[in-house]
C-alpha positions, 0 to 999 in steps of 0.5 A: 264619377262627374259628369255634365249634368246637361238637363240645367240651365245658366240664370242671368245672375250667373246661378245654374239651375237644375231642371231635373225635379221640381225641387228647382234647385239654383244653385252658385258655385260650390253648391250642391243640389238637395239631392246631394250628387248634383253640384255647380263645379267651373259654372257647369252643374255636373251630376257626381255618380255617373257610372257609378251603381250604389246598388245593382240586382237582376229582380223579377219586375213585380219587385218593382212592382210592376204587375202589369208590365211583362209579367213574369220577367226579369229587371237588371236594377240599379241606382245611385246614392242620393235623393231628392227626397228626405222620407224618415221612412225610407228604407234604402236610407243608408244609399238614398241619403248617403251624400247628406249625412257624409259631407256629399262623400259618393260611392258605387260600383263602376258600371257604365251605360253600355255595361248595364245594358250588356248585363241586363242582355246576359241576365236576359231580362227584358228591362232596365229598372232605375231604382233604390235610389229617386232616378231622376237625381241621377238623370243623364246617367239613366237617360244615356243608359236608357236610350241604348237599352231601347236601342238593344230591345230592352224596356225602361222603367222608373221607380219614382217619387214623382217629382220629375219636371215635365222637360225631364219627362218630354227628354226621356219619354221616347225611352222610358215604358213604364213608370212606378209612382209613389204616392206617399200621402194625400196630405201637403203637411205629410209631404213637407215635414215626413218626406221634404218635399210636396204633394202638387208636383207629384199628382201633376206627374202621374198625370203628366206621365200617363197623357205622355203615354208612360204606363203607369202604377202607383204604390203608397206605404200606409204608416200607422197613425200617419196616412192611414186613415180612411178619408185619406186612403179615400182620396188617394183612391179618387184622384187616381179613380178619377184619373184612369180606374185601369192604373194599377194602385199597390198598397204596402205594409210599413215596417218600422225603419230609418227615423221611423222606428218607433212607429208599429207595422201596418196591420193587415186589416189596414191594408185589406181595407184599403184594397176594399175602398180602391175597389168601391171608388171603382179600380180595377186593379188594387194590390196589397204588398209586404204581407202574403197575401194571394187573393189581393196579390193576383190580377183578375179580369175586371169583365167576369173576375176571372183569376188571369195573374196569379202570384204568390209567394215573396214579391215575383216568386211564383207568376202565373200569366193565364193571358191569351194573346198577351193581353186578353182574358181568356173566359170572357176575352176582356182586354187587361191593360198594361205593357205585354210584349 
């Protein structure tokens, strides 16, 4: 389903340029954007899967994951085909990756701004999660979805590569309340020849994002051999230190996927190492993710330690919010940050 892709601007030699992600796509007549759904047709850019959902779920909002963001509560998730983003480790590749590897073909389920709002209400989820796919490649979908779900008591979340423009950003912060950011390495060569893309950008959004007032977390996938190392996850620890030590990092194990399959799985050892060196550079709340692990999955009162989340089980399975007064802990008091209410 087309649709103006109003979030561009015309250039003086006649291109229109993207101002969606920092890709900064310009683009002539008949050319699609990187992300593969955003093309120049008649001299407007008009975003190719408007209203049409590749892949939809009511999911608990730790799947996101957000673990501080209404814990315990259900997301009406949905996304697109497409992508800004190449990862060879992607694992929503078959949708995200789609439009690239078939001659920019689309698909997906009809569902309309107003119909995702009215299913995540019937669900009685307590937000919209626009996931699977990078949400800002299909922008004007999620802002128009996003704007009428704030309208109706619902929260917006993105699960993002970090690569929205700061004008994408201004233009939906109003109704967008938390975002999910991955970064997926401290290394430009990681970012340009792994993922198509680059580092900068990335930091520069979570940075935006959370001056803007955005709750944000963080979520990076070690891969064995590739971003893995100490001194990595040490910097990655830092800048995130360094930035705010109450935004929540989430730490997952990689399983072997998409042009990645000969690479092995994260050991666990990896990944409790890593919680290890985000809770020496001084977070106070570091997850791990992809194995069960109960200990490093729950949230605890960064005042006394006191066990104030508790999960286990698959991703969201078993919650237990131990919260008073939605936000404080309840043996010393101590205020957890994040989005309660």
């Amino acid at each position: 389903m087309s649709h103006i892709a109003w979030l561009s601007k015309k250039l003086e030699d006649g291109r229109i340029a993207c101002e969606a992600c920092n890709q900064h796509c310009k683009l002539q007549e008949g050319e699609y954007g990187i992300c593969g759904i955003r093309k120049v047709e008649n001299g407007q850019l008009r975003l190719l899967t408007y209203g049409l959902a590749a892949a939809m779920n009511v999911d608990p909002v730790e799947k996101k994951p957000m673990f501080h963001f209404l814990p315990g509560s259900k997301a009406f998730s949905f996304g697109t085909v497409g992508c800004n983003f190449s990862c060879k480790f992607c694992q929503n590749f078959d949708i995200s990756q789609y439009p690239k590897e078939h001659h920019h073909e689309v698909f997906g389920r009809s569902l309309s701004p107003q119909a995702a709002v009215d299913l995540a209400l019937q669900n009685e989820c307590q937000s919209i999660a626009y996931t699977y796919n990078e949400p800002v490649v299909f922008f004007e979908y999620t802002y128009d979805t996003a704007k009428l779900a704030h309208e109706a008591g619902l929260k917006n979340i993105y699960v993002t590569s970090g690569y929205e423009t700061h004008k994408a950003i201004d233009t939906i912060a109003p109704f967008l309340d938390g975002m999910n950011i991955d970064i997926k390495s401290y290394s430009q060569s990681f970012y340009k020849n792994i993922c198509g893309a680059s580092l900068k950008p990335v930091l520069d959004t979570i940075e935006y994002a959370h001056k803007k007032g955005i709750w944000v977390e963080t979520t990076t996938l070690l891969i064995p051999g590739h971003n893995d190392s100490e001194e990595e996850i040490r910097a990655i620890a830092k800048f995130q230190a360094d930035l705010d030590v109450s935004m929540p990092w989430h730490i997952s194990g990689f399983y072997p996927m998409y042009k990645m399959k000969d690479v092995p799985p994260t050991p666990p050892q990896t990944l409790r190492r890593a919680y290890e060196i985000g809770k020496e550079m001084g977070l106070k709340y570091v997850y791990v993710g992809n194995i069960d692990d109960k200990a490093r999955e729950s949230t605890y009162c960064p005042g006394c330690n006191h066990l104030v989340i508790e999960r286990h089980g698959q991703i969201g399975q078993y919650v237990t919010n131990r919260l008073i007064n939605t936000n404080e802990c309840p043996s010393c008091g101590t205020k957890i940050e994040g989005v309660w209410r």
